[in-house]
C-alpha positions as CSV (number, residue, x, y, z in Angstrom):
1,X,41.5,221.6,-4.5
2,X,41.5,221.2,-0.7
3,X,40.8,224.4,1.3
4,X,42.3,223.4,4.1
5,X,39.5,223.6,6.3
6,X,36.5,221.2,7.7
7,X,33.5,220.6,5.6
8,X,30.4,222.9,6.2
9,X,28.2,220.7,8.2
10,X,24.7,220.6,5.9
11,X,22.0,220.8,8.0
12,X,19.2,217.6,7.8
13,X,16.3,218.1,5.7
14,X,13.0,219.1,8.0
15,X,11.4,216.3,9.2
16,X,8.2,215.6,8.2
17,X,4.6,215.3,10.3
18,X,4.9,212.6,12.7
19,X,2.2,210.0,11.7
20,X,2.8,207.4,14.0
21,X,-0.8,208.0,15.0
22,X,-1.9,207.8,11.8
23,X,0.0,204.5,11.3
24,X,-1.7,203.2,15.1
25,X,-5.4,204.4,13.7
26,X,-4.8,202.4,10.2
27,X,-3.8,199.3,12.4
28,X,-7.2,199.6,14.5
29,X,-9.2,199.9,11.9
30,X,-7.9,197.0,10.4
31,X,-8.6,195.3,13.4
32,X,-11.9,196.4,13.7
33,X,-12.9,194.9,10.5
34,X,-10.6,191.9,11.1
35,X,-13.0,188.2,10.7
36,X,-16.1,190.9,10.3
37,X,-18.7,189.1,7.5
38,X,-20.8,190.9,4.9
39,X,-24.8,190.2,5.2
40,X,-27.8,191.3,5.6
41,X,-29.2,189.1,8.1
42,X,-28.5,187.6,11.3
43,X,-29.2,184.2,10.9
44,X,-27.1,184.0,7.6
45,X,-23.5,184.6,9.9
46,X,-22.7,181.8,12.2
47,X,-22.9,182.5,15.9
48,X,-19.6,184.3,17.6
49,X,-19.1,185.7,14.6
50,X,-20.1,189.9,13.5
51,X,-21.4,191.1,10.3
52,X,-22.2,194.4,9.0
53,X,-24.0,195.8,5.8
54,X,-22.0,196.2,2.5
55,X,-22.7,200.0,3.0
56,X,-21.1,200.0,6.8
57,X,-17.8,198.2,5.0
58,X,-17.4,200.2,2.3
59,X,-18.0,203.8,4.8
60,X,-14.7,202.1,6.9
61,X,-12.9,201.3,3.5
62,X,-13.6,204.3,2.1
63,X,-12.2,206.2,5.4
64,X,-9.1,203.4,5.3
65,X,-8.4,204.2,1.3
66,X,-7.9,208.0,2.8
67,X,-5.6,207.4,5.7
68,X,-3.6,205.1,3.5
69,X,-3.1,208.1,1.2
70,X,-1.5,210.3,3.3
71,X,0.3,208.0,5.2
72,X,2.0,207.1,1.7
73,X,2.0,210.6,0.5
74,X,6.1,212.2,1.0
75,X,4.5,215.7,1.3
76,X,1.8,215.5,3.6
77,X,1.3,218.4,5.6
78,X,0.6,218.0,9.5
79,X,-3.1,219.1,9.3
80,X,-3.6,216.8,6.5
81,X,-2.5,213.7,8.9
82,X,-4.2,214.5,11.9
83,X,-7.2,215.6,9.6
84,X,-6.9,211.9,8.3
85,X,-6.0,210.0,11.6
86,X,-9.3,211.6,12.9
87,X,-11.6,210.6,10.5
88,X,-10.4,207.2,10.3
89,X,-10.8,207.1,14.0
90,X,-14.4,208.1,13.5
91,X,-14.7,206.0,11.4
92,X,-13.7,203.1,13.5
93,X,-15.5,204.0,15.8
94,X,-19.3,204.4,13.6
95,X,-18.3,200.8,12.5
96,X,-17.6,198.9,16.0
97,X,-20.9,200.3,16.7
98,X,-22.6,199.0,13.2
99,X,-21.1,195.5,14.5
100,X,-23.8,192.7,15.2
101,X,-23.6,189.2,16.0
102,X,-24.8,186.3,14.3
103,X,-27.0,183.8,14.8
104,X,-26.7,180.5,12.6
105,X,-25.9,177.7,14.9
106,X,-24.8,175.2,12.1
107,X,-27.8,173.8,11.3
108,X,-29.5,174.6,8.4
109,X,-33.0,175.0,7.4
110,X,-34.9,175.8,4.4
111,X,-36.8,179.7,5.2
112,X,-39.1,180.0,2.2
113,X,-38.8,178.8,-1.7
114,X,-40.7,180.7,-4.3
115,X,-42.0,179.8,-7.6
116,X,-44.5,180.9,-10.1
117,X,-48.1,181.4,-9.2
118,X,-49.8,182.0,-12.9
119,X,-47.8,180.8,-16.0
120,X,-48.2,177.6,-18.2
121,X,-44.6,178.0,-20.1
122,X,-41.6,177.7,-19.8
123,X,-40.0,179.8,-17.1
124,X,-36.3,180.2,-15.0
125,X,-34.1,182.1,-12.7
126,X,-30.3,181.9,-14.1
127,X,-29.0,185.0,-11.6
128,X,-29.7,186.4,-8.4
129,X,-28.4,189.5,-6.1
130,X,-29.2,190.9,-2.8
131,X,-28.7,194.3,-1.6
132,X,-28.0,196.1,1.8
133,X,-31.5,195.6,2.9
134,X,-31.9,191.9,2.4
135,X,-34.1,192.5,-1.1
136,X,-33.8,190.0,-3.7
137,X,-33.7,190.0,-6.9
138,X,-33.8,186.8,-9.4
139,X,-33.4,187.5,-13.2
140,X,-33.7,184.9,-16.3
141,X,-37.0,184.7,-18.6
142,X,-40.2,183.4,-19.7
143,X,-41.6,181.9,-22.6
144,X,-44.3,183.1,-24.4
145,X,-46.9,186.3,-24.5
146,X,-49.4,184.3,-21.4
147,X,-49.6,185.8,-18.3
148,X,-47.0,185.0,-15.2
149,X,-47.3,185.5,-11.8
150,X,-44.9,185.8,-9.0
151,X,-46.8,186.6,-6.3
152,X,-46.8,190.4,-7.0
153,X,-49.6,190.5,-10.0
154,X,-49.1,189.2,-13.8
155,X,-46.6,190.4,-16.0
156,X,-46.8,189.8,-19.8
157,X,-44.1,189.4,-22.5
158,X,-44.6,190.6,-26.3
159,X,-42.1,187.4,-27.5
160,X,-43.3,184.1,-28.7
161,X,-40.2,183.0,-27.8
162,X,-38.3,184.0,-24.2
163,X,-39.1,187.4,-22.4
164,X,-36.2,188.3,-20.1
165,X,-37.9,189.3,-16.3
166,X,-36.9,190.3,-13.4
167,X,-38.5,189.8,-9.7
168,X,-37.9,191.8,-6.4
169,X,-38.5,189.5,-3.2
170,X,-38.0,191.0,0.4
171,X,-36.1,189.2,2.6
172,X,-39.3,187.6,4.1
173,X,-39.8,185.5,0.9
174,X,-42.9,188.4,-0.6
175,X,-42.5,189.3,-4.3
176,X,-42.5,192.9,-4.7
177,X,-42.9,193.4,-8.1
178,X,-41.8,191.6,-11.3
179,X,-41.2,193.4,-14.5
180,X,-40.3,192.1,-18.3
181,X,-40.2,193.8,-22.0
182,X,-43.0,195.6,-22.6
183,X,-42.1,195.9,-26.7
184,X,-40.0,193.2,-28.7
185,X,-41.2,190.6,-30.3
186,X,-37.8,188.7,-30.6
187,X,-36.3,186.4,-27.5
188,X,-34.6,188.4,-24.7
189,X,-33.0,187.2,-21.5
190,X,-31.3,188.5,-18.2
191,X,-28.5,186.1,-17.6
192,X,-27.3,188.6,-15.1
193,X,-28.1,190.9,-12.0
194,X,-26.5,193.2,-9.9
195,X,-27.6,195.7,-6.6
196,X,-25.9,198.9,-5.3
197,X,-25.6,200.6,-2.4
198,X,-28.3,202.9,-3.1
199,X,-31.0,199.9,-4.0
200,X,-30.9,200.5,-7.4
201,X,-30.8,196.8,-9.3
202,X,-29.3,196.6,-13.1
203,X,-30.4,193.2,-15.0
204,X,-27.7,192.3,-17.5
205,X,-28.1,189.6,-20.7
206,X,-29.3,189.9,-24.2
207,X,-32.3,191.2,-27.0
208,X,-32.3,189.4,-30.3
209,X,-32.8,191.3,-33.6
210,X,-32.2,194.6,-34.5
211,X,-36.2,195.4,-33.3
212,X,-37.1,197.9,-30.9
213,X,-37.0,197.1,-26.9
214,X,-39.0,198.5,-24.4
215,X,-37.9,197.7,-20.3
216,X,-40.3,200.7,-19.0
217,X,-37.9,203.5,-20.0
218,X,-38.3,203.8,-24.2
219,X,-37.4,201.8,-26.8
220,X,-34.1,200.5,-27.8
221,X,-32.8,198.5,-30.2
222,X,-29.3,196.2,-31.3
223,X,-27.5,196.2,-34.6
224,X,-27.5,192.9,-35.3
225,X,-30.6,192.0,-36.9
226,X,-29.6,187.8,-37.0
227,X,-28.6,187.0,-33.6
228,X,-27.9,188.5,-29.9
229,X,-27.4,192.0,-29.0
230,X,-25.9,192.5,-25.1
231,X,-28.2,194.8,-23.1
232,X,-28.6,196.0,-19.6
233,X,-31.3,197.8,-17.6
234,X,-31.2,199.6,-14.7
235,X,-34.6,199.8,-12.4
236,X,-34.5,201.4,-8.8
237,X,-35.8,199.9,-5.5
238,X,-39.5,200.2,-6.3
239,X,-39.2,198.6,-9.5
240,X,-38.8,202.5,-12.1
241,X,-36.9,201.6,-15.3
242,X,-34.1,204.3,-15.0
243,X,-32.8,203.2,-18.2
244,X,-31.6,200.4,-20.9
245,X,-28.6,200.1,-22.7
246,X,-27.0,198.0,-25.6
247,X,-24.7,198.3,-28.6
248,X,-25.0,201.1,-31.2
249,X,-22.6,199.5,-33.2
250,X,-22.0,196.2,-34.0
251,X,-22.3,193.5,-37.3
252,X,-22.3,190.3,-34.8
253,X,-23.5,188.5,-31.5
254,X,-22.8,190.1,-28.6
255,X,-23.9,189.4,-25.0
256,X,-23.6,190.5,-21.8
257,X,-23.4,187.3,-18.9
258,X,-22.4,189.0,-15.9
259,X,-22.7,192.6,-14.3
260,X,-21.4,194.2,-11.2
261,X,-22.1,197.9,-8.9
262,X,-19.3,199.8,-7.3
263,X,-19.5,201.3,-4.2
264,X,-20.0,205.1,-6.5
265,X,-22.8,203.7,-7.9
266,X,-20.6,202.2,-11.7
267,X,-21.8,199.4,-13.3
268,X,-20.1,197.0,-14.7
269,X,-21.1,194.6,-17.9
270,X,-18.7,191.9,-18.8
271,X,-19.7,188.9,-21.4
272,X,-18.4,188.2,-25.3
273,X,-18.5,190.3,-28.6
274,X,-18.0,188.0,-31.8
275,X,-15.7,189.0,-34.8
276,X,-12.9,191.7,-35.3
277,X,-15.2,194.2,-36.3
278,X,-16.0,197.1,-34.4
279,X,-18.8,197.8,-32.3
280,X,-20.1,200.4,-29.7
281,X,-21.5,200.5,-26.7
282,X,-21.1,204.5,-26.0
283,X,-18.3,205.8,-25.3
284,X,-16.4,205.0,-28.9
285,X,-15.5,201.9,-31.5
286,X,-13.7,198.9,-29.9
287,X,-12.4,195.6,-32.1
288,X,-11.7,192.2,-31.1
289,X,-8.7,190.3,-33.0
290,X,-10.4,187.4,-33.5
291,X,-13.4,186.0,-36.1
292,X,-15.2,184.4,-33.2
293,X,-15.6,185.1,-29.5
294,X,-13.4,188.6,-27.7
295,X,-14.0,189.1,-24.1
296,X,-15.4,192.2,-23.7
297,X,-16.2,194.5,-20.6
298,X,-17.9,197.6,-20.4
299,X,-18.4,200.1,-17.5
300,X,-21.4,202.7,-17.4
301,X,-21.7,205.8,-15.0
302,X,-25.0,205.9,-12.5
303,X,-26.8,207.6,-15.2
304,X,-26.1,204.8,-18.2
305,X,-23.1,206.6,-19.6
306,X,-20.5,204.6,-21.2
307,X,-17.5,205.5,-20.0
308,X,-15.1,203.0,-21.5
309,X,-15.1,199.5,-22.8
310,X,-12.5,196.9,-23.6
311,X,-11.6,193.6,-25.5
312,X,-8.9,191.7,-26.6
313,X,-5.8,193.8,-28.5
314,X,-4.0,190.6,-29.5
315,X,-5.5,187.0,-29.5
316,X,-6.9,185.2,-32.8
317,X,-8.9,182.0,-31.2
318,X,-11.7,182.8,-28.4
319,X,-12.0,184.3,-25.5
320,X,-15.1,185.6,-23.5
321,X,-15.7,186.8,-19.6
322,X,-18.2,184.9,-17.7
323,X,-17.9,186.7,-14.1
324,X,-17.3,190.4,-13.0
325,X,-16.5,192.3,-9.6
326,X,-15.6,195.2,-8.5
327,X,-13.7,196.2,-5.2
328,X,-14.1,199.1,-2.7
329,X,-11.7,201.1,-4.7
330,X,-12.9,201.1,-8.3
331,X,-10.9,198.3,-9.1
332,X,-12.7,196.1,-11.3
333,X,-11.6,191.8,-12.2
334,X,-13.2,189.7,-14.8
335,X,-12.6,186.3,-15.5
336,X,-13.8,183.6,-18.3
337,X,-11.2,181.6,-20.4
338,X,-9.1,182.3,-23.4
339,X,-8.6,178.7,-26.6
340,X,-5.4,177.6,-27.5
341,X,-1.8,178.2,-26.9
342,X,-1.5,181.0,-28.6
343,X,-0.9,185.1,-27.2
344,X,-3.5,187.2,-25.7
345,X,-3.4,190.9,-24.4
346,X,-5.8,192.8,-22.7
347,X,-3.7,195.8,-22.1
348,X,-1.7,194.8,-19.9
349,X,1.0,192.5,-21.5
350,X,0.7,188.9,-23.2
351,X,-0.5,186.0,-21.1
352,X,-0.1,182.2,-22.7
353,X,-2.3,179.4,-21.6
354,X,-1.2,176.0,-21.9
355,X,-3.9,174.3,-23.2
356,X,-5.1,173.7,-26.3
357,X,-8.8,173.7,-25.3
358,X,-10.0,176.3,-23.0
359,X,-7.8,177.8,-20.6
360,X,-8.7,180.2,-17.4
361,X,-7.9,183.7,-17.3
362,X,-8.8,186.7,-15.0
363,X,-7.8,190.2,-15.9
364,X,-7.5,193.1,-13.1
365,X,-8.7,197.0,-14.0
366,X,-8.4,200.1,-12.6
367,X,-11.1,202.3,-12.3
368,X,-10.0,204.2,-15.6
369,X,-10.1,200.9,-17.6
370,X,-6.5,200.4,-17.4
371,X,-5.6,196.6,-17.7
372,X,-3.3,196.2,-14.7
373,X,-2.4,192.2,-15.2
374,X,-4.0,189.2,-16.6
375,X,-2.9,186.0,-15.0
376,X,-3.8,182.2,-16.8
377,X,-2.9,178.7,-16.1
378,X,1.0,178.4,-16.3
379,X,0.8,174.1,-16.6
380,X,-2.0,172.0,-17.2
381,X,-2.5,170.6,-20.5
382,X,-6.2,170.0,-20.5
383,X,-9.6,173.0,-20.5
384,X,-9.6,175.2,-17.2
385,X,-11.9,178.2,-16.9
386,X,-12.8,180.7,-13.9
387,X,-17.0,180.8,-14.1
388,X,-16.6,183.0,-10.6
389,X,-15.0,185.4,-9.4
390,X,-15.4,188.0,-6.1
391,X,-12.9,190.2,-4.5
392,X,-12.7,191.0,-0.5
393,X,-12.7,194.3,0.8
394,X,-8.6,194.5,1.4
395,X,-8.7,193.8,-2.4
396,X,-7.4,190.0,-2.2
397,X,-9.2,188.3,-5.2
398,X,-10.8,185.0,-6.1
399,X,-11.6,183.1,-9.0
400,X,-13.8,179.7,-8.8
401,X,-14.2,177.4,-11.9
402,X,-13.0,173.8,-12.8
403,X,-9.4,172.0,-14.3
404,X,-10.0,168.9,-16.3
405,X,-8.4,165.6,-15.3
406,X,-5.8,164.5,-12.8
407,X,-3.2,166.5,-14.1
408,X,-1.0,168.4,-12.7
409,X,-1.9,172.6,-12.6
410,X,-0.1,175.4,-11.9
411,X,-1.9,179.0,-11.4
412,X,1.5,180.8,-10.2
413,X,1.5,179.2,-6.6
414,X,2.6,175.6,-7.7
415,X,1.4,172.7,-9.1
416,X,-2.2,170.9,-7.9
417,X,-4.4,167.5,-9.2
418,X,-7.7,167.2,-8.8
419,X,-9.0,163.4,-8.5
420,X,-11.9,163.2,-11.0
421,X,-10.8,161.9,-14.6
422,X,-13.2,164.9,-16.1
423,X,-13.8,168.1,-14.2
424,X,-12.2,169.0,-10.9
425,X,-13.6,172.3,-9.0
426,X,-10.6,174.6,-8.5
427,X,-10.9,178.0,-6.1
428,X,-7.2,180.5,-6.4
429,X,-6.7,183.4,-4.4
430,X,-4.9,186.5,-5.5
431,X,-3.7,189.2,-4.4
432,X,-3.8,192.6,-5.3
């Protein structure tokens, strides 16, 4: 019923902190780390141009993560924002300073190759990583129990067959050291390698046989006594085994083929585990759904803990991840291809390639293991695959691999050919 009167006037809500400086000191820092490269030298970033460290990117990012926070977060209190408008602005400031300018001119030229010094077998690099320092470090094997040499004093395997090594070069071209298994008489290999911020190195591929291992830090062994059993090591800067990893349960081939560090020090092992049954890498049972090749990636704490891993929940022809990265934030993207025509789910939904051969496929984490989206080829009848895959520090990501034939592709951003009637090298950006 109408009172008769006006309505009571109902006084606005209290407004919250201003955070219009907040907003202005996320815009400069933006700016400050707009066209900035990552490196570690000089002569590696083209003249007019500035780089920093990976550790100098990640401090801003880290700072930039923070602001964004409270500038999202509704309930915010006023110290909060000027707390987080200051230390961005720090921040900014620490990282203008870190800026330095490059010095490649555009022409190149060869610094230093290295190869072995001692060694009559067989021998090969198939990964290589840098860290902030502008250490190297190249990872494969060697064949045989002879002595090899890499400039740093001999290093002996204990298989016939391939010893997986690793070698530390400073950026100057010197071998540091050089390390391989130091018990199994099976084949091993790293196929992978991967620095963090701290200089720790992990070295990621496989140990054949259910035999005992030894990298430096005590023996481990696989479960699979006929074939491959994934593995990864973790040595720090001067070459210490912190610790070696690989499955505790498992009745088939599994392998790691790529690895990569967050900036909190995670690691993360992607590659392939074969048949539905379960297997274990530490932190619990996973299964594949199908009989031959589930993509599978695993993330391990600083200290070697498994904290989660994932596969496949629905898919019954192949699949298997042949790059990793990780992001600034946690955030973690692997790539490889998934067979046939036919469903597959990672956690996040059901993504359909359209070829009956291989198709490409990256898949986006969170830092919890959570399968945000998997994206695949939406046309193209021939095999795709993503064999790449890196993410930039505002979290766009891309994926490098190949389409087959001159046939039209579509990734989600319309159609493209390539030219050549086999392979064509395709590169697709996404974003977050």
């Amino acid at each position: 019923m109408d009172g008769g009167g006006d309505d009571p006037i109902v006084p606005p809500p209290p407004a919250g902190p201003d955070k219009t400086a907040l907003i202005a000191a996320i815009d400069a820092a933006n700016t400050a780390k707009s066209d900035v490269a990552v490196d570690t030298l000089a002569e590696n970033v083209p003249t007019g141009t500035f780089w920093v460290i990976q550790a100098e990117m990640d401090a801003l990012d880290t700072a930039l993560a923070a602001a964004r926070a409270v500038r999202n977060d509704t309930a915010a209190t006023e110290a909060q924002v000027d707390q987080a408008k200051t230390n961005l602005t720090n921040a900014t400031t620490a990282f203008t300073g870190q800026k330095k300018a490059g010095t490649y001119a555009g022409t190149s030229s060869t610094v230093w190759a290295r190869t072995v010094t001692a060694g009559s077998y067989l021998s090969q690099f198939g990964a290589v990583a840098a860290d902030s320092s502008g250490s190297i470090y190249a990872a494969g094997d060697q064949s045989g129990t002879g002595n090899y040499n890499y400039g740093s004093g001999t290093v002996t395997g204990t298989s016939g067959s391939s010893n997986a090594v690793l070698v530390k070069y400073n950026a100057t071209g010197t071998a540091l050291w050089a390390r391989t298994v130091t018990t199994g008489i099976d084949s091993s290999q790293f196929s992978a390698a991967a620095a963090d911020s701290s200089g720790n190195v992990y070295a990621a591929g496989y140990q054949s046989g259910a035999g005992n291992y030894n990298y430096g830090s005590g023996n481990i062994a696989g479960t699979f006594s006929s074939g491959y059993n994934a593995v990864l090591v973790k040595y720090t800067a001067d070459g210490t085994t912190q610790w070696a990893r690989t499955v505790m349960a498992g009745s088939s081939n599994s392998l790691f083929s790529a690895a990569a560090a967050d900036s909190s020090g995670n690691i993360y092992a992607a590659g392939y585990q074969v048949g539905a049954g379960a297997y274990n890498y530490g932190s619990g049972n996973i299964s594949g759904t199908s009989y031959s090749h589930n993509a599978v990636l695993v993330k391990y704490a600083a200290d070697g803990t498994a904290l989660w891993a994932r596969t496949v929940t629905t898919g019954s022809d192949p699949s298997q991840f042949s790059a990793v990265a990780a992001d600034s934030s946690g955030t973690v993207y692997a790539t490889g291809v998934q067979r046939g025509t036919n469903s597959y789910n990672y956690g996040s939904g059901t993504v359909t390639g359209t070829s009956y051969g291989d198709n490409a496929v990256l898949v986006k984490y969170n830092a919890a293991g959570t399968a945000q989206w998997a994206k695949t080829v939406t046309k193209g009848n021939s095999a795709s695959s993503f064999n790449a895959v890196a993410a930039d520090s505002s979290g766009t990501v891309y994926a490098a691999g190949y389409q087959t034939g001159t046939g039209a592709y579509n990734y989600g951003s319309g159609d493209i050919a390539g030219t050549g009637t086999s392979r064509n090298a395709v590169l697709v950006k996404y974003a977050q």
